[in-house]
N, C-alpha and C positions, 0 to 999 in steps of 0.2 A: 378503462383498459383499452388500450388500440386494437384492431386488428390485428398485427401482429403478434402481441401478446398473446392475445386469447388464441391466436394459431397457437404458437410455443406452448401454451400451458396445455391445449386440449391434446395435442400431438406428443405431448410428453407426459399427463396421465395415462390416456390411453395405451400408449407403447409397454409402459409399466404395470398397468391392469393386465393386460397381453403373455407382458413373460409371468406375471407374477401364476397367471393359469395356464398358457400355453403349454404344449406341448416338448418333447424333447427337439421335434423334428422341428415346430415354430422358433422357438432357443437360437436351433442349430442356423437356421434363415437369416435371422435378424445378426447373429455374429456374423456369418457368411455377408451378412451387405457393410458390414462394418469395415470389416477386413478387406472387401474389395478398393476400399479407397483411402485404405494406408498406404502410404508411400513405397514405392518400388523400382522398376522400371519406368516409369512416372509419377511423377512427381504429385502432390497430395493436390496442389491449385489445379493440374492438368486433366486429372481425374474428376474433381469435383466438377469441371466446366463442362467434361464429355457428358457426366448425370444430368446437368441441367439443359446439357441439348438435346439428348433425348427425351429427357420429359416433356420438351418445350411441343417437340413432335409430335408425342404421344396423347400432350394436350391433358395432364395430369396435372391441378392446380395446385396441389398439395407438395407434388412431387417439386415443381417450377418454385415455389417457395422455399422449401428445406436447401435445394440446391444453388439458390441464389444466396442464402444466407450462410450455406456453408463456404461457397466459390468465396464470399467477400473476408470472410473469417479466415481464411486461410491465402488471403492477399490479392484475390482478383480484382483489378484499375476497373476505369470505370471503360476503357477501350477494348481491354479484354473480352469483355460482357458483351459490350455492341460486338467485335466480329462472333462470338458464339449468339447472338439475336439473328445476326445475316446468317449462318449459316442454318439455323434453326426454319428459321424465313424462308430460304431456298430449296431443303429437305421438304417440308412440312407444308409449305404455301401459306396463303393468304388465311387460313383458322387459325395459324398461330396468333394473330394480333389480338386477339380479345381477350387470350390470356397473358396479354405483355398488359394487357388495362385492367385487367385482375390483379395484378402483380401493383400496380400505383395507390389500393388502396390499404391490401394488407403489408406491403412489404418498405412503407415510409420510413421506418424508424431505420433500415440497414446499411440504405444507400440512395444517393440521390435520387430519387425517384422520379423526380420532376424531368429529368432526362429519357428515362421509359416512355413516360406517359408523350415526349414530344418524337420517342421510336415512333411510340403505336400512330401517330398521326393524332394525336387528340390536341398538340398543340403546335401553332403553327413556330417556325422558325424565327418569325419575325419580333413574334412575342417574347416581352421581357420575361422569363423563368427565375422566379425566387425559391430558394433551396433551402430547404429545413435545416439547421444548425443542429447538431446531436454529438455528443461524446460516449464512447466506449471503454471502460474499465482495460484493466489488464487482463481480468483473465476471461471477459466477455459477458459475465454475470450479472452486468450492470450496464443501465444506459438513460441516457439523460436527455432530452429533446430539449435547449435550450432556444430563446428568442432567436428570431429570424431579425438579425444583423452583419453585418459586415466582421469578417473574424477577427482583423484588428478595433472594433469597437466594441464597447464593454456597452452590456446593455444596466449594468447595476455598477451603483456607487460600493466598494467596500464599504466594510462597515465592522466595525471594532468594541469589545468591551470588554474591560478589565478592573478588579478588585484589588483595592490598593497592595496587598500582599503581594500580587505576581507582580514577577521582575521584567515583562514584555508590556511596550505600550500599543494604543492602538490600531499603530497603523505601520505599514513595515519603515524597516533602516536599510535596506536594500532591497530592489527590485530588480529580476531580470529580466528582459524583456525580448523572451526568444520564443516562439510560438512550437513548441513542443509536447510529447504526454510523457511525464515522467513517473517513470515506474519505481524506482526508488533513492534515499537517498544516502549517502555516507560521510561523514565529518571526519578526516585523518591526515597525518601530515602525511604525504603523497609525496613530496620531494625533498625530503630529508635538511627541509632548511629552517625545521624548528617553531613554523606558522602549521596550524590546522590549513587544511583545502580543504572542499567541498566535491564529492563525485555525485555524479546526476548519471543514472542510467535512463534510456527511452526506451517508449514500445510503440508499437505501430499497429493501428484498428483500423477496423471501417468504419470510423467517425468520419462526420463529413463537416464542412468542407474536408477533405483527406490533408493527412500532415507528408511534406515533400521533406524530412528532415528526421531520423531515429539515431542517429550519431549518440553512440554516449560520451559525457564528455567530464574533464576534471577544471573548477575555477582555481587555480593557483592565488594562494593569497603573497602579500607582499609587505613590504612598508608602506607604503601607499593604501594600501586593505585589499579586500575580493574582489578580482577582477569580475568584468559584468559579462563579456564575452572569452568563453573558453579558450584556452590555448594550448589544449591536449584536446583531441578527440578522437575514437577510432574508427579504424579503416573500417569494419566491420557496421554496418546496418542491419540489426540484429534486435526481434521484440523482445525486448531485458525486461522482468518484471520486478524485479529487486536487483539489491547486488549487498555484498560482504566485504567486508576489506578485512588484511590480516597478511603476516609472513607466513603464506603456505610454503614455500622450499626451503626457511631457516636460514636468508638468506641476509637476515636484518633490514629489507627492503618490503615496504608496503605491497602488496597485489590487490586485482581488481577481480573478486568473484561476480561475475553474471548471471545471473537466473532466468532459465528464458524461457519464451511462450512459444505455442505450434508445436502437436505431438511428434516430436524429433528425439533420436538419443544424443544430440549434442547441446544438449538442455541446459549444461554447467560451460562455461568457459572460465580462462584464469588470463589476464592482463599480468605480467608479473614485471615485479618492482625491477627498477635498472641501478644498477653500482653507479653511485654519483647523483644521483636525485634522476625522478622521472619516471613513468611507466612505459613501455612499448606498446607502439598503437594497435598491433595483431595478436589477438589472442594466440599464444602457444602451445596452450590445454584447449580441449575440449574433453568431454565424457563421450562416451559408447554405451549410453545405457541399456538394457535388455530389461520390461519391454522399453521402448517410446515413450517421452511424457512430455505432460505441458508442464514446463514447470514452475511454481507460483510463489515461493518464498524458500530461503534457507539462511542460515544459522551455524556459523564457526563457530566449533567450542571443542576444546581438545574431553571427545567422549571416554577414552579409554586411559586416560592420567597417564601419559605415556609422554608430556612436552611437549605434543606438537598440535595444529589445530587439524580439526577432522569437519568435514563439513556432512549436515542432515538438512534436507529439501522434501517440501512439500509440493506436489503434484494433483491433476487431473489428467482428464483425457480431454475427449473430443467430441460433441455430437449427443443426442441422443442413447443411440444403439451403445456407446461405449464411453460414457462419461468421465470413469474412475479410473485410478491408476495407486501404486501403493506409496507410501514416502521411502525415501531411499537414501542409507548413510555413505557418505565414500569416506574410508579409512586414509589415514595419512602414514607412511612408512618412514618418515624424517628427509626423506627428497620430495614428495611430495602425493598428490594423492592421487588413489588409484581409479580408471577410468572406466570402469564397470564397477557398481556398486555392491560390498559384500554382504548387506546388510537391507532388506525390504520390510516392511510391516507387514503382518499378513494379511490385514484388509487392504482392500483395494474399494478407494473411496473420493471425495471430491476434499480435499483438505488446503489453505489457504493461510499461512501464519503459524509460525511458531517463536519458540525461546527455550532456551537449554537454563535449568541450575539444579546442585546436587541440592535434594531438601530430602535424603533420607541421612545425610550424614556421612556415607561412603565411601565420599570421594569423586563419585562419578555424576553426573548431569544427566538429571532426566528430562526430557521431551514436552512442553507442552504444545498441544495443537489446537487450531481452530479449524473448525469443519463445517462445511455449506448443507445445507439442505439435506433431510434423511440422515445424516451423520451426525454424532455426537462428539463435541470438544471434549477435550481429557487430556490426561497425563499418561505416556510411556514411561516405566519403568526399566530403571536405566542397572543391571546385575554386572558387575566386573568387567566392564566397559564395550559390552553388546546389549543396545537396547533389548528389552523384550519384544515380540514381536506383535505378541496381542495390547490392547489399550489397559492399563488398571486401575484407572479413576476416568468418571464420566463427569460431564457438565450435567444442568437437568435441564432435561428435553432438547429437543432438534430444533436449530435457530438457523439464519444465515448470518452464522459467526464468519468474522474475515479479522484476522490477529491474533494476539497471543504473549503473555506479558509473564513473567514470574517476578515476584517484589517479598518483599517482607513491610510490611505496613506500619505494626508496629516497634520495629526492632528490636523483636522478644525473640527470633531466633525461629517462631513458626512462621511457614513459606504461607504465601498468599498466591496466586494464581489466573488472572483475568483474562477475559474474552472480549474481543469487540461484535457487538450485537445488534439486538434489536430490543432492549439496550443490551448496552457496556455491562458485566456482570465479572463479580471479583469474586473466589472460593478460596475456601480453604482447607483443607484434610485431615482428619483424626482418627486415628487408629483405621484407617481406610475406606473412611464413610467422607465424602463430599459435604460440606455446608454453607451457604450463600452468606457473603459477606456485606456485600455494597453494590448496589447498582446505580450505572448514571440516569440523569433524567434530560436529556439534551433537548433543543424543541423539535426534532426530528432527531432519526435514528439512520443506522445503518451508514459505520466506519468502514472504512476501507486498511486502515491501520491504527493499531495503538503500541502504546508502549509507556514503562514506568520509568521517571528519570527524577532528581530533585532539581527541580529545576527553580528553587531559591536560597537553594544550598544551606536549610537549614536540619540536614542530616537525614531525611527518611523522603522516600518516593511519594512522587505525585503521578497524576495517571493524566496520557493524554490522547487526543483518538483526534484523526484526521478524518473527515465524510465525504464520500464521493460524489453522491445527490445534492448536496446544497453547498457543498464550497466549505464548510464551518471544521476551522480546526479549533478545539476543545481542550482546556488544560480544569482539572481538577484538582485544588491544593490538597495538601494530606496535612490534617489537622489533627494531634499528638494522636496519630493512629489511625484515624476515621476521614475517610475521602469525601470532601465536599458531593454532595448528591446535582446540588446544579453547577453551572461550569463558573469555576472562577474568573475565567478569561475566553474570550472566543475572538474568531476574526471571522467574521465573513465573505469568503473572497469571490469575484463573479465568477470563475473557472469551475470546473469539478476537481474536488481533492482526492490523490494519488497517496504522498510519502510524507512523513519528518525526519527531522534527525537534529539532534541536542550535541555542541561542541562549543567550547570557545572558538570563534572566527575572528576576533578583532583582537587578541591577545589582553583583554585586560581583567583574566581568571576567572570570570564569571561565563556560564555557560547560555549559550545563543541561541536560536530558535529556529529551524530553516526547515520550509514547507514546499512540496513540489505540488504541481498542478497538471492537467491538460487543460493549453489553451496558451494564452497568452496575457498577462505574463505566469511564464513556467514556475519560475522560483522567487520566494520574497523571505529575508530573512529580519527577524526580532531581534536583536542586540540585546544584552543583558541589561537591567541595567539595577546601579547599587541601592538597596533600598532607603528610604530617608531616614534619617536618627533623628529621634523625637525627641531626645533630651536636649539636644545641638540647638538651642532657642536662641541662641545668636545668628546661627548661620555660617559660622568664621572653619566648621568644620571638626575646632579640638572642642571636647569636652574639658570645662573649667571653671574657675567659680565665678567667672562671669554668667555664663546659662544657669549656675542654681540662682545666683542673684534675680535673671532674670527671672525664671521660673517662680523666686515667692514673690515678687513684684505682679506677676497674672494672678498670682493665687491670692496677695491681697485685696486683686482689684473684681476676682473672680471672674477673671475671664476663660474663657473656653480652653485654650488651648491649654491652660493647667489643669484640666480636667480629665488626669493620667487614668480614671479608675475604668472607663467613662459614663457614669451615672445621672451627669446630671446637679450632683453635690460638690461640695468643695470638703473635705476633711482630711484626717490624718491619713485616708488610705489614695487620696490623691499623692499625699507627698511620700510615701512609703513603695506605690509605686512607681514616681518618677525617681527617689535614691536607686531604685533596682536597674531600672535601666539604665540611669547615670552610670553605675555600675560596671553594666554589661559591655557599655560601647560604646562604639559604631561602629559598623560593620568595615 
């Protein structure tokens, strides 16, 4: 564990030890510093930089830390920082420096540090400065200190495995090559010409090398196929942590829900669809939430069976002293939805991931959520189309779950449930009691997203989870019921993984695979492709009595590929299962 870490952990025990006995007047303290540097009359970056020059003054190591980590989190440059160092310098004199070299050991993982250390005088200017390469999650929960290389150089080869069942091979069918962190992704026809597009939303950390680019953008596709470089993107620079697509005005025209980060009440934005194909590049909507949030996923789905979509977001806070925030519905009225939310849970928690479906029968979609740390994943119950507001199924025990999946497994009609974890863990519910269904066994843990799709289109969901830490996005087939335990398919990619998202992109009915990334390249997409027909022993494509001919031609010579059962033997139940398949097809 680095220095900083062990900061972050001891500094956020403690704190918690603190309220959990403190006093009402302590309580009262620790809100009161919280509250001081919500945004107001200035702005949350303006405030956070004034904390960290007076600690620099005061010569409070601890403090110098919190406030560097907060300034960068909340988008302090690295030039910002040096003129609050001058001014710290100028106030304070010559004792500041030795906690700007205090600041180089524990504070590496947040911000170039190697820049400090050549503030404080500890390295000369002439010296070359090699800078820690690190990636930041969306919603700051996560961080990754990759190889020290050049940002356009990959320090690892991909690297791909797949089981002959999955429809994606190993290595991608499109690449794009735009150095971005994408927060989420959406597969929908966007301009009304009949091809799926691809929407890519960004967010912006204090990853370093730092990204000069948060644009969110749309790949329009073509006759030609997906374009590599965007031809939509908005005016707006704006940390998008997700996004949603859907007619929120009823207007037959796609729109672009944004989810965003930094505790703001304009946490929702709406892009909305244009008459004639196209989206407009300035958001139209925003929200006015009460309180502020960070917000970290949401989820269109008409909650109240009324025809139209309503959207439900999962949120955080910020910081230490005020981590939590509640999820929050905004109702849709049939022009569109409303900008102060009617509708909050009553906990107030760190929640990260959801997915709406009715599994009590209803009518109405209930809520599943995933929830970080101290908090338990579960299911809202969804009464005459206002969520409950308390949770009424729990996951077991407290993980740092990030996702949130509802499927039916076996397509018997009972709902199934999932988390992405530490592992991946599937429930399912009975008379109101929780029972653990399936868990993955990845070679490392902890998703940043999953989701259920069939993604061999042979009728029932398969599960799949993208990781933040190692790059590895994971498909697990669903075998008449029962989800493979290790991954049927992975890709390893050298980036940190962010999003996916399952659509045909090439128009030939089968559904495609597109994963987003920080880093470079942002997005790579897996092309479907048709499985092979085993009875086709020709090759020519038709099933005909040329392939059975072939077929008892191996079987009298006993060779393998007639080997339909596969055992090993040659008998009647070789040839009884290549008539069935003969049978059934090709796909």
């Amino acid at each position: 564990m680095s220095r900083y870490d062990e900061f972050q952990a001891f500094r956020t025990s403690l704190n918690e030890k603190i309220l959990a006995r403190g006093t009402k007047t302590t309580k009262r303290f620790f809100t009161l510093d919280s509250n001081a540097y919500e945004p107001g009359a200035l702005d949350a970056k303006t405030k956070e930089l004034l904390g960290l020059s007076a600690s620099m003054v005061l010569r409070c190591d601890d403090c110098i830390a919190y406030h560097i980590d907060q300034s960068v989190k909340v988008g302090a440059s690295d030039e910002e920082l040096f003129e609050v160092f001058d001014i710290a310098l100028i106030v304070g004199g010559s004792i500041v420096i030795p906690h700007l070299r205090h600041l180089e050991d524990i504070m590496r993982p947040i911000t170039p540090i190697a820049l400090l250390v050549a503030f404080a005088g500890t390295v000369h200017a002439s010296e070359p400065v090699q800078h820690q390469h690190f990636e930041v999650s969306e919603d700051g929960h996560r961080q990754v200190n990759l190889e020290l290389a050049p940002i356009n150089e990959h320090t690892q080869a991909p690297a791909g495995f797949a089981s002959a069942d999955v429809p994606f091979g190993t290595s991608p069918d499109l690449t794009i090559n735009l150095r971005r962190q994408i927060g989420g992704l959406a597969i929908a026809d966007m301009n009304s010409d009949g091809r799926n597009d691809l929407v890519a939303v960004c967010y912006n950390t204090s990853a370093f090398p730092p990204y000069d680019d948060w644009h969110d953008m749309i790949f329009y596709n073509s006759e030609s196929g997906l374009e590599t470089t965007p031809s939509w993107t908005s005016d707006e620079q704006t940390h998008t942590g997700d996004v949603q697509v859907g007619d929120i005005n009823g207007d037959g025209f796609m729109d672009v829900v944004g989810i965003h980060g930094g505790v703001r009440t304009d946490n929702v934005s709406i892009h909305f669809g244009l008459p004639g194909g196209g989206v407009e590049t300035t958001a139209s909507w925003t929200s006015n939430t009460s309180p502020n949030a960070w917000g970290t996923s949401g989820k269109l789905a008409d909650m109240d069976n009324d025809g139209d979509l309503d959207l439900v977001t999962t949120n955080q806070g910020l910081g230490v002293s005020s981590p939590t925030r509640p999820m929050f519905m905004f109702r849709n009225d049939g022009t569109g939805l409303e900008t102060d939310p009617s509708w909050e849970s009553a906990a107030s928690e760190i929640s990260n991931g959801l997915d709406t479906r009715d599994i009590t029968g209803d009518g109405f979609p209930e809520i599943a959520v995933a929830k970080w740390v101290n908090y338990f994943s579960g299911v809202y119950y969804n009464t005459n189309g206002t969520p409950d507001t308390n949770q009424g199924l729990f996951a077991f025990g407290s993980d740092t779950d990030k996702g949130a999946a509802f499927t039916d497994l076996e397509n018997d009609g009972v709902p199934e449930f999932g988390f992405g974890g530490d592992p991946s863990t599937v429930y399912t519910t009975f008379h109101g009691a929780v029972f653990e269904v399936s868990t993955t066994n990845p070679p490392f843990t902890g998703p940043q997203e999953v989701h259920f799709f069939d993604v061999d289109l042979d009728g029932d969901d398969d599960f799949g989870e993208i990781h933040f830490s190692d790059g590895r996005a994971h498909i697990y087939l669903n075998r008449d019921g029962v989800l493979d335990t290790d991954p049927s398919w992975t890709y390893d990619a050298s980036p940190v993984g962010n999003a996916m998202a399952l659509g045909d992109l090439n128009g030939d009915g089968r559904p495609d695979l597109a994963i987003g990334y920080s880093g470079d390249p942002s997005i790579v997409v897996f092309y479907g492709q048709a499985p092979a027909c085993a009875p086709d022993l020709t090759g020519e494509g038709d099933l005909n009595f040329l392939d059975v001919s072939a077929f008892l031609a191996a079987f009298g010579m006993m060779d393998p590929i007639a080997d339909f059962e596969p055992d090993g033997d040659f008998n009647f139940l070789d040839v009884s299962a290549y008539l069935a398949s003969f049978a059934k097809g090709c796909p």
